[in-house]
TIVEX-813919 format. One line per 5 residues: for each residue y, z, x of N, C-alpha, C, O. Coordinates in nm, 2 decimals. Example, Ala and Ser with C-alpha at 12.3 -4.5 7.8 and 13.67 -1.06 7.14 Angstrom:
BEGIN
-0.57:0.78:1.32:-0.45:0.78:1.23:-0.33:0.78:1.32:-0.33:0.85:1.42  -0.22:0.71:1.28:-0.11:0.71:1.37:0.00:0.79:1.29:0.11:0.80:1.34;
END
This chain:
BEGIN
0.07:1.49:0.19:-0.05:1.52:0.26:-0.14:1.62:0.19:-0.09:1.68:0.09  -0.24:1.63:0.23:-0.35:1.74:0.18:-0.46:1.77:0.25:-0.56:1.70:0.27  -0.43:1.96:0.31:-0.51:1.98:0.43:-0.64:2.08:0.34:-0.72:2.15:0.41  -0.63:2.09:0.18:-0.75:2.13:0.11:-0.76:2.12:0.02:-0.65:2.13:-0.04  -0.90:2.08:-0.05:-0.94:2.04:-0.13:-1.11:2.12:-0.19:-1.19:2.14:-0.10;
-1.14:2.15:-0.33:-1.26:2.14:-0.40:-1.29:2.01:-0.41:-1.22:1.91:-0.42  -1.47:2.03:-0.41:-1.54:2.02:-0.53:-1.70:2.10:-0.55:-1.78:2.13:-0.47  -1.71:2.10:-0.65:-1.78:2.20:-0.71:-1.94:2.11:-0.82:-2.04:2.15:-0.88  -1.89:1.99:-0.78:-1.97:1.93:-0.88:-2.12:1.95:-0.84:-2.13:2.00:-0.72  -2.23:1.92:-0.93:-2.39:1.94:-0.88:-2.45:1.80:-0.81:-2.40:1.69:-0.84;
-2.55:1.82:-0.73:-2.53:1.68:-0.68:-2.56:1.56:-0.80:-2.49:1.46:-0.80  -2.66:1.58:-0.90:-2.70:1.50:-0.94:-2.58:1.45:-1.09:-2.57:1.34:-1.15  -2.49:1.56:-1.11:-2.38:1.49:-1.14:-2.28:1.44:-1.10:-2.20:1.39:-1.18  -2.25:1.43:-0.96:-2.23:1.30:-0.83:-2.28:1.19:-0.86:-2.22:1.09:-0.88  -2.45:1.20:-0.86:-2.52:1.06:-0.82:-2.48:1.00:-0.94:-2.44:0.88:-0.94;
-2.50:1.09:-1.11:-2.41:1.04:-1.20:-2.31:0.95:-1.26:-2.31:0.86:-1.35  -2.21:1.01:-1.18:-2.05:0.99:-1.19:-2.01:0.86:-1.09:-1.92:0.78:-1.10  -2.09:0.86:-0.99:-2.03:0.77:-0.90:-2.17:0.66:-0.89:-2.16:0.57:-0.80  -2.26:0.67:-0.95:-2.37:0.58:-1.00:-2.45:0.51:-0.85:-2.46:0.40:-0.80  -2.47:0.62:-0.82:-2.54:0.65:-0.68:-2.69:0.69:-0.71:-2.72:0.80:-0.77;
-2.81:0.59:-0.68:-2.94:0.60:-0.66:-3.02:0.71:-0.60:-3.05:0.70:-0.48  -3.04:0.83:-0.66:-3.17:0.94:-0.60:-3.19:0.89:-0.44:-3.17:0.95:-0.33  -3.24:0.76:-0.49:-3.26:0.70:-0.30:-3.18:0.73:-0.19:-3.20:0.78:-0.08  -3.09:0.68:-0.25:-2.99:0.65:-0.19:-2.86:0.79:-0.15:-2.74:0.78:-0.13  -2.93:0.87:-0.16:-2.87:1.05:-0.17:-2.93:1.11:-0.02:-3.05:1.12:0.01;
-2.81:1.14:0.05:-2.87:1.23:0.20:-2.80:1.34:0.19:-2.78:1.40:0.30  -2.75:1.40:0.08:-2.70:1.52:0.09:-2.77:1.63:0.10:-2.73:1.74:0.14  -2.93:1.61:0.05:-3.00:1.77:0.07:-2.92:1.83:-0.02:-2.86:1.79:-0.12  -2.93:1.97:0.04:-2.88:2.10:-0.08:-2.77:2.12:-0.07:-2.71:2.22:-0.01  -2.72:2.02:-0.15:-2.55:2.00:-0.13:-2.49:2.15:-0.25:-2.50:2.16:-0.37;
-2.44:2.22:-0.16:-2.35:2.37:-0.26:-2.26:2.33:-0.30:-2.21:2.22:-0.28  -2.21:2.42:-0.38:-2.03:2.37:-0.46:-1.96:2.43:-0.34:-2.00:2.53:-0.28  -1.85:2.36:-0.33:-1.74:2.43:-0.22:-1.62:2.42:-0.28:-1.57:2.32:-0.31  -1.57:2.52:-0.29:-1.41:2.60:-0.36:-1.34:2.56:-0.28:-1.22:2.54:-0.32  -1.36:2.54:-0.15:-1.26:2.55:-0.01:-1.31:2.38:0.09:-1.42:2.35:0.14;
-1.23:2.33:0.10:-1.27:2.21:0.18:-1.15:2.22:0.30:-1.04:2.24:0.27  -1.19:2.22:0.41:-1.09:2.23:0.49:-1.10:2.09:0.60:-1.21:2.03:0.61  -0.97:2.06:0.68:-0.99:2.01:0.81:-1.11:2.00:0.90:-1.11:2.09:0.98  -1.19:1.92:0.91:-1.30:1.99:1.04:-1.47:2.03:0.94:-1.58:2.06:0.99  -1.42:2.02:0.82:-1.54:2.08:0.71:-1.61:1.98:0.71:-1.57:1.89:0.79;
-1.74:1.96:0.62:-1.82:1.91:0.60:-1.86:1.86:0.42:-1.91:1.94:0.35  -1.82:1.73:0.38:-1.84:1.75:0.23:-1.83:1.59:0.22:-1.77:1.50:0.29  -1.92:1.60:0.10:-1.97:1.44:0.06:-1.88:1.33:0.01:-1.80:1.34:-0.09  -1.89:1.25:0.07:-1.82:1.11:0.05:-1.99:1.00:-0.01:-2.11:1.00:0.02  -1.90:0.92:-0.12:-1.96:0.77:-0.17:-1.88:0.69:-0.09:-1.76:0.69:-0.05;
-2.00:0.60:-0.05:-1.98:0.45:0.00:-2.06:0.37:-0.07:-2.12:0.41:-0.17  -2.09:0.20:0.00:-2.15:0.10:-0.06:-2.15:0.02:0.07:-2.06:0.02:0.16  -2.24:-0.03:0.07:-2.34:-0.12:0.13:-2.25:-0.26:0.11:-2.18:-0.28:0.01  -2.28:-0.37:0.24:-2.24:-0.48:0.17:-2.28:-0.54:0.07:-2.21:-0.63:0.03  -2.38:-0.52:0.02:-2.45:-0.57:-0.11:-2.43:-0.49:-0.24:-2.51:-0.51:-0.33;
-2.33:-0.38:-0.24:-2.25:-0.29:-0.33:-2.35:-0.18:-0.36:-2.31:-0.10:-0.44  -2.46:-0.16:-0.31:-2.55:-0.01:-0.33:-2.47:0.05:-0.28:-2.40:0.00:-0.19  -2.45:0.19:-0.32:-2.39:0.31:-0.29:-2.44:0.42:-0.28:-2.54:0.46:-0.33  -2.36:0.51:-0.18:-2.45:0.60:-0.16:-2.40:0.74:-0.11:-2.28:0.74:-0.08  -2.47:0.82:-0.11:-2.37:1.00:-0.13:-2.45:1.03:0.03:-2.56:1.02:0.06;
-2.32:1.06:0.10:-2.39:1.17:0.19:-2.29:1.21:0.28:-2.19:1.14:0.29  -2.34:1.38:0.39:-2.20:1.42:0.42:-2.12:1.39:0.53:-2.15:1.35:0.64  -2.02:1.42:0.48:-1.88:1.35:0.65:-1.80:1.46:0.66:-1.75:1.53:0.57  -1.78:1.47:0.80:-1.68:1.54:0.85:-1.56:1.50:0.81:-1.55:1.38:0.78  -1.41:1.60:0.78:-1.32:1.57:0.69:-1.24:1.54:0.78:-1.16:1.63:0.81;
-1.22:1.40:0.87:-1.12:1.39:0.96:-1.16:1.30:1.06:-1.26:1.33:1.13  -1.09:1.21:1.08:-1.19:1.11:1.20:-1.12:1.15:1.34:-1.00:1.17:1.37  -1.23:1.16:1.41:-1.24:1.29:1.50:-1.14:1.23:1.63:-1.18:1.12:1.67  -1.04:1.30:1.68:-0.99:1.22:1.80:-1.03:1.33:1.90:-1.01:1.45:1.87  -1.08:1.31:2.02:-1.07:1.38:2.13:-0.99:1.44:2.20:-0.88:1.40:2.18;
-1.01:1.55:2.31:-0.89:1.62:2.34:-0.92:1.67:2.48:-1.04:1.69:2.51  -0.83:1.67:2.56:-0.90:1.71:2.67:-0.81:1.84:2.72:-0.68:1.82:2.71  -0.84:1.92:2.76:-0.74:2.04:2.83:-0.66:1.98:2.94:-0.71:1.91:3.03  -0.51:2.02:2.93:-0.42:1.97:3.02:-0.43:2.05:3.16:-0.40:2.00:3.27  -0.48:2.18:3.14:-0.55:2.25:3.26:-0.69:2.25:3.33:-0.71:2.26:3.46;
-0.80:2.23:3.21:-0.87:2.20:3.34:-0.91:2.01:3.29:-1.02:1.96:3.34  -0.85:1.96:3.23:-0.96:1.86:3.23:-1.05:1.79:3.14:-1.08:1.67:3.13  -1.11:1.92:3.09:-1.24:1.92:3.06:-1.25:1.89:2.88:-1.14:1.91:2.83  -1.33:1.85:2.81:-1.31:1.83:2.70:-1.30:1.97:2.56:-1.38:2.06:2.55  -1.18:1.95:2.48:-1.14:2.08:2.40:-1.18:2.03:2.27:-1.23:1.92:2.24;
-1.15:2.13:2.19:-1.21:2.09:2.04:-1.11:1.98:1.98:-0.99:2.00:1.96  -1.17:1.85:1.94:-1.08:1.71:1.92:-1.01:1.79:1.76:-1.03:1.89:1.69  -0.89:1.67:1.77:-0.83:1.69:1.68:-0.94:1.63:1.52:-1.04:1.56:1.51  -0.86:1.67:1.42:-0.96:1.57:1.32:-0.80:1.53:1.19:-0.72:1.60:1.13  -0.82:1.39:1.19:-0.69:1.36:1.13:-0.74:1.27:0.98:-0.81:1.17:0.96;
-0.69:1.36:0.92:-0.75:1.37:0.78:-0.70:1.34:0.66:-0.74:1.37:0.54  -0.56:1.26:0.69:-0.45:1.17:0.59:-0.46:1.07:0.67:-0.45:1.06:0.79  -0.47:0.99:0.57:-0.40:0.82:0.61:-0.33:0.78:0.53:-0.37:0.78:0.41  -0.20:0.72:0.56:-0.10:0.71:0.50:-0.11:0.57:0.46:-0.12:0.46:0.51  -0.10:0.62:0.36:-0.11:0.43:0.25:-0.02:0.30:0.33:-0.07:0.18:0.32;
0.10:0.32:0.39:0.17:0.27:0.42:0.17:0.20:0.61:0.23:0.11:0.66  0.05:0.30:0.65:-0.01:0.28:0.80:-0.12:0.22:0.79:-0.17:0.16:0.88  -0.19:0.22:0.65:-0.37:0.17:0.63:-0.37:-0.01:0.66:-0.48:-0.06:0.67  -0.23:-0.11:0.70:-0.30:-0.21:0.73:-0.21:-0.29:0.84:-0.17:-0.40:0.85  -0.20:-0.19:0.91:-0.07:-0.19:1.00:-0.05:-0.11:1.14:0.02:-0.13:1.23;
-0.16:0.00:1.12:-0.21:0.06:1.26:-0.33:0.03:1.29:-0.43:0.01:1.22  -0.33:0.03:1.44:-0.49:-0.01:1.46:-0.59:0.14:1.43:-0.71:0.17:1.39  -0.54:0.17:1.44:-0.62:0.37:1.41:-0.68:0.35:1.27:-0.79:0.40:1.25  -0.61:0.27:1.15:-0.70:0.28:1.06:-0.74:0.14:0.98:-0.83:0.13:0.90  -0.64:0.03:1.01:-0.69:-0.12:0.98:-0.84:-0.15:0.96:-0.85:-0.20:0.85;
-0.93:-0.13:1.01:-1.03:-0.18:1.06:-1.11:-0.12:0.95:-1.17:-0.17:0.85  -1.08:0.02:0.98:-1.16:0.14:0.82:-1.12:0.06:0.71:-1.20:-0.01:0.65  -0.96:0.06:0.69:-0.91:0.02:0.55:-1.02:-0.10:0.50:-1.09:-0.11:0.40  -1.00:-0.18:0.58:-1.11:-0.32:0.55:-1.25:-0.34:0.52:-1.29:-0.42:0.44  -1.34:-0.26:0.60:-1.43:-0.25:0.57:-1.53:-0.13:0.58:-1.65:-0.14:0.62;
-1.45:0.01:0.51:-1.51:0.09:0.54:-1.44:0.24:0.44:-1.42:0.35:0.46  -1.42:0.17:0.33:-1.40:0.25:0.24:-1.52:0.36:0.16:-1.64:0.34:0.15  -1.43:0.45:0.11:-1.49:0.54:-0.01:-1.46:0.62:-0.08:-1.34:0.66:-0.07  -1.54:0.69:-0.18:-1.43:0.78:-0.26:-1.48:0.91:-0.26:-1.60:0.93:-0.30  -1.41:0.99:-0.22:-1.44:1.17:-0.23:-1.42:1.24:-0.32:-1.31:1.26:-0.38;
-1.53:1.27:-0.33:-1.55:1.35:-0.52:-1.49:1.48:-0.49:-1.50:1.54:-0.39  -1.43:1.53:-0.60:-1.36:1.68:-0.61:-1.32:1.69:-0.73:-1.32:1.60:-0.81  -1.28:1.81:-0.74:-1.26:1.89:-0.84:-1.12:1.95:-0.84:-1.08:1.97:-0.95  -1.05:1.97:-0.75:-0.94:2.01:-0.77:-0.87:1.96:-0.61:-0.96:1.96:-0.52  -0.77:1.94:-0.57:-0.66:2.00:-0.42:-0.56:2.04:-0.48:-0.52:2.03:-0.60;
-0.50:2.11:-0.32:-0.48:2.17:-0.35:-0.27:2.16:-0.24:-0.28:2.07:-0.16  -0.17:2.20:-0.24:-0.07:2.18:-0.15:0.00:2.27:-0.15:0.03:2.32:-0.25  0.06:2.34:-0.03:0.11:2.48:-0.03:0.29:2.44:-0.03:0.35:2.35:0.03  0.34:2.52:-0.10:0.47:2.52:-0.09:0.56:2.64:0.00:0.49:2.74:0.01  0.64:2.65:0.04:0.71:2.72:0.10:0.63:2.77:0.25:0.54:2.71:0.30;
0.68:2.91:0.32:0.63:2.96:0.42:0.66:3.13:0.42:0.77:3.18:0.38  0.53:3.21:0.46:0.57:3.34:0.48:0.61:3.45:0.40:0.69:3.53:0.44  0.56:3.46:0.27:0.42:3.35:0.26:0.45:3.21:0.13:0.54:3.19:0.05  0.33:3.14:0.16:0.32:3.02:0.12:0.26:3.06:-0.07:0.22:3.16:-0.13  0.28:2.93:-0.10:0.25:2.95:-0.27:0.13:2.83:-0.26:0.16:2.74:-0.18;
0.03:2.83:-0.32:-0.09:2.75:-0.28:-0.10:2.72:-0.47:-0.12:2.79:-0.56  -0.07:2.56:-0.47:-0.04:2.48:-0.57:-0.21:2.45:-0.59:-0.27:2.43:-0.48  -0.32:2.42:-0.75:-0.40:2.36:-0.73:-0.38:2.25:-0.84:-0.34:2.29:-0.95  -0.42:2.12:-0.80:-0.43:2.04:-0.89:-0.53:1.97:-0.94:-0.63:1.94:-0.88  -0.51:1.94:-1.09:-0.67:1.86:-1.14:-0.63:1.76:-1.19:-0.52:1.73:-1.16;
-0.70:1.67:-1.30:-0.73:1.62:-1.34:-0.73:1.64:-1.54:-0.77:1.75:-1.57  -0.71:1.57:-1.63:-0.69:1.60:-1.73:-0.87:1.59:-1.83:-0.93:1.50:-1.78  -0.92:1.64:-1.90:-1.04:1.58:-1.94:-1.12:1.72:-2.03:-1.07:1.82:-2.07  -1.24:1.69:-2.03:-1.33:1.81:-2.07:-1.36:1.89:-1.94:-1.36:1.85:-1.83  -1.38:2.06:-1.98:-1.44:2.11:-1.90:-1.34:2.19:-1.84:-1.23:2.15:-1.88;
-1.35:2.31:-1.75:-1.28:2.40:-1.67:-1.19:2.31:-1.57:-1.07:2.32:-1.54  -1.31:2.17:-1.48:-1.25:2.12:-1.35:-1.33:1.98:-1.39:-1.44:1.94:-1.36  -1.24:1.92:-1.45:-1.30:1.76:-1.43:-1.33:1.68:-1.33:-1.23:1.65:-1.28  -1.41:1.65:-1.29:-1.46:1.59:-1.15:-1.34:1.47:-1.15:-1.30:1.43:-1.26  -1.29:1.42:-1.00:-1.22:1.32:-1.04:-1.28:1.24:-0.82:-1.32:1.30:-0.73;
-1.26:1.11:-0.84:-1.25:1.08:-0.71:-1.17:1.05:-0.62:-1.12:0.94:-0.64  -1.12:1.10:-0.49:-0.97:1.06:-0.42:-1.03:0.92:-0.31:-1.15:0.89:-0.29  -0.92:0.85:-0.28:-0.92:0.71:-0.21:-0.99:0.77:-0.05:-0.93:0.85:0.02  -1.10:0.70:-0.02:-1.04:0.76:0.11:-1.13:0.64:0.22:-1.18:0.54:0.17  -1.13:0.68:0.35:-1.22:0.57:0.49:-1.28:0.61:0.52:-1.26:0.73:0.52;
-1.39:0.57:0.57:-1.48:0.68:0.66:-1.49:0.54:0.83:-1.45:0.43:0.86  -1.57:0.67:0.87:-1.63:0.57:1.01:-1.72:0.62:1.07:-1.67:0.74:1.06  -1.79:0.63:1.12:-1.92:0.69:1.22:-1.82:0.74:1.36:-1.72:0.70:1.41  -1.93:0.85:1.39:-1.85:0.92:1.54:-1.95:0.93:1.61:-2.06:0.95:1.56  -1.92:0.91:1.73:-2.06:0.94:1.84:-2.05:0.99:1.95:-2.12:0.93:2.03;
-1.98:1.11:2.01:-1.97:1.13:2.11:-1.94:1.31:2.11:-1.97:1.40:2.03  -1.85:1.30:2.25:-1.82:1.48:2.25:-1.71:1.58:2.16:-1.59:1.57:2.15  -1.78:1.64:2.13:-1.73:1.72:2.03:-1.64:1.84:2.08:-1.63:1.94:2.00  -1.59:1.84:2.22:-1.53:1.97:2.28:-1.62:2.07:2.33:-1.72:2.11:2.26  -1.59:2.11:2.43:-1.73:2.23:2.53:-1.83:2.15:2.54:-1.93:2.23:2.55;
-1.85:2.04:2.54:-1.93:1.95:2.62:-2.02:1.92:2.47:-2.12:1.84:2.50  -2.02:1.93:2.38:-2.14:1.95:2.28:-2.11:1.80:2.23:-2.00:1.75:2.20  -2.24:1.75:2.22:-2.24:1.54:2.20:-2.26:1.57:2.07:-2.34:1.66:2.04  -2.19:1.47:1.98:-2.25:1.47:1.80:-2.22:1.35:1.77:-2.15:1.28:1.84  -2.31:1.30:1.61:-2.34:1.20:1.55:-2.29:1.25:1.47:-2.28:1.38:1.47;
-2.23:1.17:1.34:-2.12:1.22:1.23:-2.05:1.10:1.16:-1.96:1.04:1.22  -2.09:1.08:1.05:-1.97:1.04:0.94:-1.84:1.13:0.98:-1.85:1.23:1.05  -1.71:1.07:0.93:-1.60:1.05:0.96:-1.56:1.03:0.85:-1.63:0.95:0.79  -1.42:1.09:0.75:-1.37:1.04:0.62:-1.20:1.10:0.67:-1.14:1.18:0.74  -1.18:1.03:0.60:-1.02:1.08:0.60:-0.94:1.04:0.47:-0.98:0.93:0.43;
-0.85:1.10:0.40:-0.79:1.07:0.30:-0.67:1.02:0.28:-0.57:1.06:0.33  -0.68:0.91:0.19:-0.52:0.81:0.15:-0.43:0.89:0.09:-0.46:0.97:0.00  -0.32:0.88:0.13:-0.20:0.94:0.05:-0.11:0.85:0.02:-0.09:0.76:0.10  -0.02:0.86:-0.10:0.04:0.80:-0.12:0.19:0.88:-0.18:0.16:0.99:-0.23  0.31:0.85:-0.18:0.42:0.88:-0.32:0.36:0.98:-0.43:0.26:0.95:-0.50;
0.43:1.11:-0.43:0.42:1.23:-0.48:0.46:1.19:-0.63:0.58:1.19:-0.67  0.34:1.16:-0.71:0.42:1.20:-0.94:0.50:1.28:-0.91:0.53:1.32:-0.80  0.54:1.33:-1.04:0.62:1.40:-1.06:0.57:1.58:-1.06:0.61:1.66:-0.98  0.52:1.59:-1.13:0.42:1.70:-1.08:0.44:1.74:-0.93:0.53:1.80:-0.87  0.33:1.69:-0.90:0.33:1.72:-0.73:0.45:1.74:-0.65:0.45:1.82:-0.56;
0.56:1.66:-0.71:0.68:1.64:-0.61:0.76:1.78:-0.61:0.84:1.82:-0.53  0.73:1.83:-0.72:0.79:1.98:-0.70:0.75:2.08:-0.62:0.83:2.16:-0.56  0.57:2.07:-0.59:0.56:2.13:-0.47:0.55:2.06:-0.33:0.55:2.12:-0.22  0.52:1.92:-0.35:0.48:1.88:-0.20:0.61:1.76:-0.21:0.56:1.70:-0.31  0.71:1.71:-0.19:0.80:1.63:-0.21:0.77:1.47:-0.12:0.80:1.35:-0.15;
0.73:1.52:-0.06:0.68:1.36:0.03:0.59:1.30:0.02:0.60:1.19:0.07  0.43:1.35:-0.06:0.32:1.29:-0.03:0.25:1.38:-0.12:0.28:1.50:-0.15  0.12:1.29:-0.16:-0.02:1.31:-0.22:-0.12:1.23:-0.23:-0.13:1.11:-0.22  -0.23:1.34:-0.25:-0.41:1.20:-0.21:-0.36:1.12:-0.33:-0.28:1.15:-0.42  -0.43:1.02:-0.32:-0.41:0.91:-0.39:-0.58:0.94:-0.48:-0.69:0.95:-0.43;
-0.54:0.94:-0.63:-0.65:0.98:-0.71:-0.69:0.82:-0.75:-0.61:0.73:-0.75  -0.82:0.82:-0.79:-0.87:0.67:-0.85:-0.87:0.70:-0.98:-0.89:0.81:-1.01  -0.85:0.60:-1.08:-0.91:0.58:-1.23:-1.06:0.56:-1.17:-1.09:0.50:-1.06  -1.16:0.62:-1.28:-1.29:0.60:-1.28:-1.34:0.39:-1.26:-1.41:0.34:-1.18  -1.26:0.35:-1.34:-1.26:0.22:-1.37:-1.22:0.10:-1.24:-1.22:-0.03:-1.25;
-1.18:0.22:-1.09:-1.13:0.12:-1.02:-1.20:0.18:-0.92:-1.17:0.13:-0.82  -1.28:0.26:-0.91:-1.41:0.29:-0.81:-1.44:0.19:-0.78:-1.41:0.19:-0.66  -1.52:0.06:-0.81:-1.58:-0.08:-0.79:-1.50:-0.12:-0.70:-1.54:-0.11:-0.58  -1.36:-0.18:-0.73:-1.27:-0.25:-0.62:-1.22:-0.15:-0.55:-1.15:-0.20:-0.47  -1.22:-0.04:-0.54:-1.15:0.01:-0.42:-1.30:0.04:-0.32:-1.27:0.07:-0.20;
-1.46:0.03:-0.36:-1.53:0.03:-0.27:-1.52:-0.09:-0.20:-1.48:-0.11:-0.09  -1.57:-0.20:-0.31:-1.63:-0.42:-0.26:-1.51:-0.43:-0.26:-1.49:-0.50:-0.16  -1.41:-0.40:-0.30:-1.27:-0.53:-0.32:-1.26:-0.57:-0.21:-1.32:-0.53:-0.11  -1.17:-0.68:-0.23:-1.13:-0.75:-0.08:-0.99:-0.63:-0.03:-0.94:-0.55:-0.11  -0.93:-0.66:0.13:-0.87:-0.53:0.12:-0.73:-0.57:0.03:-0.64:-0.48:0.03;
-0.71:-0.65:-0.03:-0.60:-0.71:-0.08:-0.61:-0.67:-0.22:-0.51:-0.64:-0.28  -0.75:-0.67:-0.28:-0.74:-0.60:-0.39:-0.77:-0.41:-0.41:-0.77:-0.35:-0.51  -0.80:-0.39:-0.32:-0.81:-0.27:-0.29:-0.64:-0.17:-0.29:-0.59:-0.07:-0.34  -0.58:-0.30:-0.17:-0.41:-0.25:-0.15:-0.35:-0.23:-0.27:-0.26:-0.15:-0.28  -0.39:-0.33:-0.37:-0.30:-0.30:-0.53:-0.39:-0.18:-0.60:-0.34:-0.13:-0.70;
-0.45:-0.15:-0.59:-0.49:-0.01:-0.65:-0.39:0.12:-0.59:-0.38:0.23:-0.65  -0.35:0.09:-0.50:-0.23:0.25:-0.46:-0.12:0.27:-0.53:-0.04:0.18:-0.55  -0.12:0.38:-0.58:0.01:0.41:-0.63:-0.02:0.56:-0.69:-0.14:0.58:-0.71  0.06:0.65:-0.71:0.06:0.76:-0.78:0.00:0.77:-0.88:0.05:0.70:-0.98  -0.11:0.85:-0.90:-0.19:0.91:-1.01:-0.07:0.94:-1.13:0.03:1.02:-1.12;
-0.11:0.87:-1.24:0.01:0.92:-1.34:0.03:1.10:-1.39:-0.05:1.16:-1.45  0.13:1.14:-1.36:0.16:1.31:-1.41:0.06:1.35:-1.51:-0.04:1.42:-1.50  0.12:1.27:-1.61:0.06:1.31:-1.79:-0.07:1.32:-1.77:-0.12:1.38:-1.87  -0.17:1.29:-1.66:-0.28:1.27:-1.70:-0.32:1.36:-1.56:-0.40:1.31:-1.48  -0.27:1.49:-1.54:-0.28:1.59:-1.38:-0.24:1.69:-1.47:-0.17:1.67:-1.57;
-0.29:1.80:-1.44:-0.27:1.94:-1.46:-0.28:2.06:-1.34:-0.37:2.09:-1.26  -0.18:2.10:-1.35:-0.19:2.23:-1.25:-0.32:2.32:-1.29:-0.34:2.34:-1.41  -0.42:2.38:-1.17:-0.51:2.46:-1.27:-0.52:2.61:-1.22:-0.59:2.69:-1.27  -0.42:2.67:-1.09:-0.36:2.82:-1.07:-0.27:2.76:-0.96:-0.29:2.65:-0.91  -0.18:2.83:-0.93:-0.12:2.90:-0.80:-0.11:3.01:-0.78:-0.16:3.08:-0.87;
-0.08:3.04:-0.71:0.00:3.20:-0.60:-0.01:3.18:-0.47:-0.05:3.08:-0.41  0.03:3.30:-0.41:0.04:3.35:-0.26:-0.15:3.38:-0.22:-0.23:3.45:-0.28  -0.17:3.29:-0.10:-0.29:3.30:-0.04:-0.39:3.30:-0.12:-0.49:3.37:-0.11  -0.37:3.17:-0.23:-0.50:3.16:-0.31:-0.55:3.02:-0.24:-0.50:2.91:-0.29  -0.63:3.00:-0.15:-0.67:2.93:-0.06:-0.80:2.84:-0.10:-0.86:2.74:-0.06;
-0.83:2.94:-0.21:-1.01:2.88:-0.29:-0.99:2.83:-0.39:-0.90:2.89:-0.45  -1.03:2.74:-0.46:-1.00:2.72:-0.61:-1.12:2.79:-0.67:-1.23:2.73:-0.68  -1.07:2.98:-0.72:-1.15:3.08:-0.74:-1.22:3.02:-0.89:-1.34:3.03:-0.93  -1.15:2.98:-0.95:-1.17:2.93:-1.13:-1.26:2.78:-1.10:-1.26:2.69:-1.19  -1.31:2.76:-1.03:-1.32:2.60:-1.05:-1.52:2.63:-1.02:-1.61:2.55:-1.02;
-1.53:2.72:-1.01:-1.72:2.70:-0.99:-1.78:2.73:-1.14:-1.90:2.75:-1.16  -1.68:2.71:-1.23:-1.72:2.70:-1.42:-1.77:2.54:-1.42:-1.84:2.50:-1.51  -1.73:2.43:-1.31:-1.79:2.34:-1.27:-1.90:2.29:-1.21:-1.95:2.17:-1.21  -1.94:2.38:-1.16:-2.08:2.36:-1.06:-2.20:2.35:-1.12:-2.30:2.34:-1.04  -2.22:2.35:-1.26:-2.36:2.37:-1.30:-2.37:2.20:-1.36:-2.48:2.16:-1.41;
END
């Protein structure tokens, strides 16, 4: 699983990288963010049925509602923010996404904590030029339309992230699970594919080609990673 993540990239090396139209960009003054959390706000690429693509922001977690078992009334929803490669065509919770409502979340590093009390906060990247290689993780989105807890009504993109079987790497600190990274080269079919060619793209990002880029105790930001942001 992975409850944080960078990226740091500039927008227009987004629109770049993931070959996304000026037009077609609703991010505004999109900032680098060191810290992506649960509940946060940060840009997801999609595509149109006719394969235009396009950058703009989603809430990190498709939003489930919650209601107080005391009074009733509506509390702050949960936001569930792994999808498990293995539930993507098989629960109704995320079938429907998997099929027709994919995308890929640009970042720069995640991140997975080991132990407790305190925890060791693992970050991982990507192999390439540069301090923080931009790389993109698998993920769904969906539109939200309703209450947001304390009565407050909202509109909102929705993303949540694929995980899959921990490399080797990873499995030392997270042993059960990690986001599922794309090759640049399979962005295309994991947006249009059919979901059948999309399902053969899962599998663990190979080690050799991941690098650890710090840990320690309550390093929660990826402090080194804004040598990427310009």
């Amino acid at each position: 699983m992975c409850n944080l993540y960078s990226n740091t990239m500039a927008k227009d090396a987004m629109r770049q990288l993931f070959t996304v139209d000026a037009s077609h960009d609703a991010l505004g003054n999109a900032e680098p963010l060191t810290a992506i959390f649960p509940k946060g706000m940060a840009p997801i690429v999609g595509a149109d049925t006719d394969g235009t693509r396009w950058l703009r922001p989603a809430h990190w977690g498709f939003v489930m509602p919650q209601v107080s078992k005391k009074t009733g009334k509506p509390i702050q929803p949960k936001a569930v923010n792994n999808a498990r490669d293995d539930k993507l065509r098989t629960s109704r919770f995320w079938k429907r996404s998997f099929e027709a409502r994919r995308c890929l979340i640009p970042a720069t590093s995640f991140c997975e904590a080991k132990g407790h009390n305190p925890a060791t906060y693992v970050w991982f990247g990507v192999t390439g030029q540069g301090a923080r290689p931009p790389f993109a993780l698998a993920g769904v989105w969906r539109a939200y339309k309703g209450n947001y807890g304390g009565g407050e009504l909202r509109e909102m993109f929705t993303s949540s992230m694929v995980t899959t079987t921990p490399n080797a790497l990873v499995k030392e600190t997270h042993p059960d699970r990690m986001p599922m990274i794309l090759a640049p080269e399979d962005y295309g079919q994991w947006l249009t594919g059919t979901p059948d060619d999309a399902f053969a793209l899962i599998k663990p990002f190979p080690a050799e080609r991941m690098v650890i880029h710090q840990s320690g105790e309550g390093v929660k930001s990826d402090r080194g990673s804004m040598t990427a942001a310009g």
